[in-house]
C-alpha positions in Angstrom: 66.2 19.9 156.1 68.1 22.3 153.6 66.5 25.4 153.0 67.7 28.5 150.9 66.9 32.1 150.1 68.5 33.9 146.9 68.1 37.7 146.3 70.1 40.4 144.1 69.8 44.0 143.2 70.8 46.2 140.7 73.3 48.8 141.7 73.2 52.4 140.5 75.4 51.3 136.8 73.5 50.6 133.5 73.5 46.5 134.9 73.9 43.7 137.0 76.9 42.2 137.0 76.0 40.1 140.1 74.7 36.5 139.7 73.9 33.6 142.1 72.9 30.3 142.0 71.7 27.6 144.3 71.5 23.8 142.9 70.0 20.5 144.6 70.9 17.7 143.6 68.4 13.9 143.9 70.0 13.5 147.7 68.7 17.0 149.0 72.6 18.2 148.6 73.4 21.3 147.9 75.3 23.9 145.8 75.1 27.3 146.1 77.5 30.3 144.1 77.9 34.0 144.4 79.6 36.2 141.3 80.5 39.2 141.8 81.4 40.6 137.8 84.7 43.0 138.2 83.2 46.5 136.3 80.1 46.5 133.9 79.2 46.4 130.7 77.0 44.1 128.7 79.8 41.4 128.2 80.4 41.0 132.2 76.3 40.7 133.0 75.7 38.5 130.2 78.5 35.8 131.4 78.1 36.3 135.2 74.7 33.8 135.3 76.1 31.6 133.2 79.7 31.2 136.1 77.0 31.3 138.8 75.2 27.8 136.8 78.3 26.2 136.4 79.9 26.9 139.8 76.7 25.4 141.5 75.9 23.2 139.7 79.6 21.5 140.0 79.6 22.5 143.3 77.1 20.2 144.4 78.5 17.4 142.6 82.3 17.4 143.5 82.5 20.3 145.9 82.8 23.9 146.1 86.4 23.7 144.8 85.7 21.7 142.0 82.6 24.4 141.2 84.9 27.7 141.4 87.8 25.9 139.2 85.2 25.0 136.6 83.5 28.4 136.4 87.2 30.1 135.9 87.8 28.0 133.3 85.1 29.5 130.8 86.8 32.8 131.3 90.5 31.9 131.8 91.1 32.6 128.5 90.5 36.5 127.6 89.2 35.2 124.1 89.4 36.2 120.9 88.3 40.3 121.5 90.5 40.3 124.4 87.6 41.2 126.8 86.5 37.9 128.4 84.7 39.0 131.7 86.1 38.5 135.0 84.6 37.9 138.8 85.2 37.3 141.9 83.3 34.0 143.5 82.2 32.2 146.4 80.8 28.5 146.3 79.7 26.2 149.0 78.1 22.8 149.4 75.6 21.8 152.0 75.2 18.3 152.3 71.7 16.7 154.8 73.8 14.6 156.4 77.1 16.4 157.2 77.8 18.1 160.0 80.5 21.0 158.1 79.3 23.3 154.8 82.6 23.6 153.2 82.9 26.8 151.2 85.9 28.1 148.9 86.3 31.4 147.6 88.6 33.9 145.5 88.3 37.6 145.8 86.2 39.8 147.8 83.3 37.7 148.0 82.2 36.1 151.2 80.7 33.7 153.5 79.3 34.3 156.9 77.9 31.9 159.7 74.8 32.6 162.5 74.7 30.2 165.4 71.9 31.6 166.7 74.0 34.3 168.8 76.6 35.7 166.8 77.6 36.5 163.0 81.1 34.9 161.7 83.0 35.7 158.9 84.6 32.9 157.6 86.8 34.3 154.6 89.4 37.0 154.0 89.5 39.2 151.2 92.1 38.5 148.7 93.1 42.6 148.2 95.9 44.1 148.8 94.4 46.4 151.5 93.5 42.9 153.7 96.9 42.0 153.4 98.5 45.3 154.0 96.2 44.7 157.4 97.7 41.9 158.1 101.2 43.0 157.8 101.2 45.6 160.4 100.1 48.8 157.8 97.6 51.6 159.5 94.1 51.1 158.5 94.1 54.6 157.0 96.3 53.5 154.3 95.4 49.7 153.9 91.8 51.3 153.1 92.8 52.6 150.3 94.3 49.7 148.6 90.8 47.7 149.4 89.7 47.5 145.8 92.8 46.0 144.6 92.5 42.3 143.9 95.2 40.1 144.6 93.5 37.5 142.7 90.1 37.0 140.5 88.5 34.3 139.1 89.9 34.1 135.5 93.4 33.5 137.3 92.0 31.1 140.3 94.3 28.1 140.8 94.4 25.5 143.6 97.1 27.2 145.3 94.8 30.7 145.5 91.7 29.3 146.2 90.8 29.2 150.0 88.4 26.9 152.1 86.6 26.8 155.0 84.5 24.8 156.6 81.0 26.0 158.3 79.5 24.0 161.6 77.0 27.2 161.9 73.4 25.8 160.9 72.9 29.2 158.9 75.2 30.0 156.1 75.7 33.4 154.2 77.0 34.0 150.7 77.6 37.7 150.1 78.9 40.4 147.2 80.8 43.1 148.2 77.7 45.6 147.3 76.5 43.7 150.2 79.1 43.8 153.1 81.0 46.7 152.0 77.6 49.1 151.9 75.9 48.9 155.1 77.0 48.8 158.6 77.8 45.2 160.6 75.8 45.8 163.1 73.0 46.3 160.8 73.9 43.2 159.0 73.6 41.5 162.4 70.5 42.8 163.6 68.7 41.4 159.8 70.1 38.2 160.3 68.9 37.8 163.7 65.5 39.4 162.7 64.9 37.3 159.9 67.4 34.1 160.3 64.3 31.7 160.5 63.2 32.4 157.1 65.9 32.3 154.2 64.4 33.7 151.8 63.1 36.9 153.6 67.0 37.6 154.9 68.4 37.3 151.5 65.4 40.0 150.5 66.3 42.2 153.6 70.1 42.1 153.1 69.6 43.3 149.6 67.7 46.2 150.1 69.8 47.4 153.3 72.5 47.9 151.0 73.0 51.9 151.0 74.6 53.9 149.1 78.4 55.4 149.5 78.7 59.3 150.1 79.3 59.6 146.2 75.9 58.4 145.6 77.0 54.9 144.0 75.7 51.8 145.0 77.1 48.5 144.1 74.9 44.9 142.2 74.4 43.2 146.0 73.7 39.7 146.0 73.2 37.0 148.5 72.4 33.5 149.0 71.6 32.0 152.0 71.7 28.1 153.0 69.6 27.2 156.4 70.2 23.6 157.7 67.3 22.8 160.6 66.9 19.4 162.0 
């Protein structure tokens, strides 16, 4: 059985420019997105629900891969004003009978797994400070490349879109206003408080979402995909 949990939460801008989706299709299968809209502004909030439709709904049908490269094609274009909106994404497909979720991603966004015992992070950050990281650079500087994008969206091809796939019976979709603004250990304890109930983890995620020492506090949004036998 396939059950899911969807929450987001309005940061401290004027809107949300979060979205997340979760379709099922006849078969039980599912399809599941997380957007996470790069600034605000009416434009970005207004297209961000319509990306999270598309990419689950596509998802579910021809895979997470399929979803994200359809949702970045409404916006690949910067249109006629020059100010299409742009995201960051993570889709994922949960079918009953398989044994792996596969996700795919571009940006920031991610996907976590709970086995029961431990929280997993199955995707890297596509920013500049992850890579630095990964090259050898001091944390003190790679930290402060961590909101530069390497890729979004709007410019997502095959060759920049990542997969994974998930054996976890638990799967987590996040934003950044979610992972980047509270503690992991803190993420950890919620999950294992509340992993037998989706919807009441995607709930507690988004409200542990704190602010920075500045006082902001960034759209969080999460979905959450349990697979019980």
């Amino acid at each position: 059985m396939i059950r899911t949990g969807i929450a987001t939460r309005e940061g401290t801008a004027a809107d949300n420019a979060d979205a997340a989706k979760v379709y099922v299709l006849f078969d039980g299968t599912v399809g599941a997105a997380v957007i996470d809209g790069i600034g605000h502004g009416p434009h970005t909030s207004r297209t961000a629900p319509l990306l999270a439709e598309t990419a689950a709904r596509i998802s579910a049908r021809r895979g997470p891969l399929a979803g994200l490269l359809t949702a970045s094609e409404l916006i690949a274009d910067e249109g006629a004003d020059g100010e299409e909106a742009d995201a960051v994404a993570v889709t994922a497909r949960v079918r009953p009978d398989d044994e792996v979720a596969v996700v795919n991603w571009t940006g920031d966004a991610r996907a976590y797994g709970w086995d029961g015992t431990r929280l997993e992070l199955y995707t890297d950050d596509h920013t500049v400070g992850a890579q630095l990281r990964a090259n050898g650079v001091s944390l003190e500087i790679a930290r402060e490349h961590d909101n530069w994008l390497r890729t979004s969206l709007a410019r997502a091809s095959i060759g920049t879109v990542y997969t994974a796939g998930v054996l976890d019976q638990l799967l987590i979709l996040t934003s950044d206003g979610v992972h980047d603004q509270m503690p992991l250990d803190d993420m950890v304890a919620l999950v294992r408080e509340h992993a037998q109930d989706p919807q009441s983890l995607a709930d507690a995620l988004v409200a542990a979402a704190r602010p920075d020492q500045d006082g902001y506090r960034d759209d969080a949004t999460v979905v959450v995909i349990s697979r019980t036998a």
